[in-house]
N, C-alpha and C positions, 0 to 999 in steps of 0.2 A: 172577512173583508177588513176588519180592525189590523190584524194581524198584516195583513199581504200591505197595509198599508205603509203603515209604521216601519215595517222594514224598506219599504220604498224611500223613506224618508232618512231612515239611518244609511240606506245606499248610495243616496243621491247625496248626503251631506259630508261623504268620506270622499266621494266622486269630487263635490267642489273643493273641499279641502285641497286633494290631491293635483285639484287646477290651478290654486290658486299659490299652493309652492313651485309650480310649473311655472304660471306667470311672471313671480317675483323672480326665479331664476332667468329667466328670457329678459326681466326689465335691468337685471344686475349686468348683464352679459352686454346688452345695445349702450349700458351705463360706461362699458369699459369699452367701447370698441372706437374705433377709429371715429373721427368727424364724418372719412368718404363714405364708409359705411353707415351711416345713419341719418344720409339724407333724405333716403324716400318714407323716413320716419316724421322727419319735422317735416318734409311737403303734406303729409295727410295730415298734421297738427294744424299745418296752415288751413290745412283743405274744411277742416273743422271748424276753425276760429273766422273765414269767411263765411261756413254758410250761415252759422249766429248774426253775423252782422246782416248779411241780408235779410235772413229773414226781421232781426228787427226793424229793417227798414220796411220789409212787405207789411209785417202788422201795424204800420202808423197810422194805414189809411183804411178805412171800414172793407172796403171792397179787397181788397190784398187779406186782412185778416178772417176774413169767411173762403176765398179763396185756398187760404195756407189750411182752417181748421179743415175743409171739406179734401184737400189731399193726403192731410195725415188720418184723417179717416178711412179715404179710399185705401191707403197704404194698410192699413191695419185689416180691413179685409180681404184684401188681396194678399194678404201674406197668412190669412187664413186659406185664404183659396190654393193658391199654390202648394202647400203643405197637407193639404187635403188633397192636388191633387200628387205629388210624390206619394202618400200613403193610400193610394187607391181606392181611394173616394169619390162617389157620383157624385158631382156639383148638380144642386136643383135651382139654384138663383143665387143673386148675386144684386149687393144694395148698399151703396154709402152717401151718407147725407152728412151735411153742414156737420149732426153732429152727432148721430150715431149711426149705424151701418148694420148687417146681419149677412151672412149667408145659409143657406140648406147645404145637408150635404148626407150621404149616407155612409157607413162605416160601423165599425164596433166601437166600445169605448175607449181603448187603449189608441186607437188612431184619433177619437174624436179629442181626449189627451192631450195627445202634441200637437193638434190642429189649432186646439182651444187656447195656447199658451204659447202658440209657437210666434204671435206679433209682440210680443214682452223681451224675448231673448233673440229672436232670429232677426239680421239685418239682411234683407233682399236686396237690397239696392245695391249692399257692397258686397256681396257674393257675382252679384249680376257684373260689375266692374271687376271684380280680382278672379274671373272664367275669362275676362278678355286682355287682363295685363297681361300674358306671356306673350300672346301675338301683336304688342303695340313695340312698332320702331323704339327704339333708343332717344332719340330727339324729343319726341312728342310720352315719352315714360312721365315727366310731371304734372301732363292734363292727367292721365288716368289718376296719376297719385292725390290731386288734387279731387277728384271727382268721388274718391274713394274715401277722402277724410272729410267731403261735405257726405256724404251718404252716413257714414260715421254720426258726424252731427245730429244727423237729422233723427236717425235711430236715438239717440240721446234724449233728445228735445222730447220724441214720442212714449222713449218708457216713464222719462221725469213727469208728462201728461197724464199717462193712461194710466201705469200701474198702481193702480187702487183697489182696494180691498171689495168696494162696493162692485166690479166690474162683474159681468155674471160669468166671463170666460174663465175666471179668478176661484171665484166663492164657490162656484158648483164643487168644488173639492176643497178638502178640507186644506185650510190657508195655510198650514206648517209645508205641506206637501206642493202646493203650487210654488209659495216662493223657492222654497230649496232645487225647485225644479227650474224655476226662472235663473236663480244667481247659477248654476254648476251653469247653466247650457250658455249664459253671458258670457262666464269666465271661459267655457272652452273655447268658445268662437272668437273671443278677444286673443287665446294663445292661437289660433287658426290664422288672425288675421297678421298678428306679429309674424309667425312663422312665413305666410305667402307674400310678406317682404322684405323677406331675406334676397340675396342675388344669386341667383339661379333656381331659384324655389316658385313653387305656383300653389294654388289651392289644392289641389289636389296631395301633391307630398306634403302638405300641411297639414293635410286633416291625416296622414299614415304617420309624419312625424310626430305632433303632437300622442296620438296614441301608443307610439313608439316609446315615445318619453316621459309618457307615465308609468309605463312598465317599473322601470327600476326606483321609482319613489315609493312604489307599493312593498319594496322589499328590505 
């Protein structure tokens, strides 16, 4: 178990590496390209730097800030649940409070895994938005872009929160192995998300291009 571990960890750390020269090529690339091309980049910077502001307006008042902890809650177990249920997991219940949360769920380990760590790196809310930017009109393209860099946000806000060492989603494994798990699967979904806004691109060629485009960094 030592062993299968460890090389887990030497896998998953060549994995981020190899995301994270991916990324810096992808930010050098939107670095050199045209202004036209790189607007629906700065509408989801916008889209980010609004939903900070709101939300610090929500947390001034006691009721907005029990309000805000108890959705980023609900968020963090529903983003266990959903991922529990793509890996074919029986849900047995389902629980989020002010200010912790839990669900049941049945599975092996390796589902229970990426179930357990998947609200650290996975942003649901912008994957929910960039399934439905291909089919939005042209006009109305900068609500999505905007809805997609507060969702951004808000994922931010929640792993700056949550990812702590004490977390027991975290600690049930040993910590070299969770985080290295957490950063590769950020970074990939960060090059997923650059990629599905590009023009003419969606989620889907994103997640085929980026693994497309790891290919030849590995050689």
């Amino acid at each position: 178990m030592i062993i299968v571990r460890f090389m887990s960890i030497v896998l998953l750390a060549a994995l981020a590496v190899l995301l994270a020269r991916l990324l810096w090529l992808n930010a050098a690339q939107i670095a050199a390209a045209p202004v036209s091309m790189v607007v629906e980049y700065a509408i989801v910077g916008a889209g980010m730097m609004l939903y900070w502001l709101v939300r610090w307006l929500i947390r001034r008042s006691h009721s907005g800030k029990q309000n805000l902890n108890w959705f980023e809650t609900f968020s963090h177990e529903l983003t266990h649940t959903v991922v529990s249920l793509l890996t074919f997991r029986e849900v047995y219940s389902f629980n989020a409070g002010k200010q912790t949360g839990k669900i049941s769920s049945s599975g092996g380990d390796f589902t229970l895994f990426l179930t357990s760590l998947a609200p650290y790196c996975l942003p649901i809310y912008t994957y929910f938005f960039l399934l439905f930017r291909p089919i939005i009109r042209d006009e109305f393209m900068w609500l999505i872009d905007v809805l997609i860099g507060a969702s951004v946000g808000f994922h931010v806000v929640c792993f700056a929160t949550q990812t702590r060492s004490y977390q027991t989603d975290i600690n049930r494994y040993p910590l070299a192995l969770s985080y290295t798990y957490i950063i590769a699967m950020l970074l990939f979904n960060t090059c997923v998300l650059i990629d599905a806004l590009r023009p003419g691109s969606n989620v889907f060629y994103a997640f085929y291009h980026v693994l497309r485009d790891m290919i030849p960094l590995t050689l």
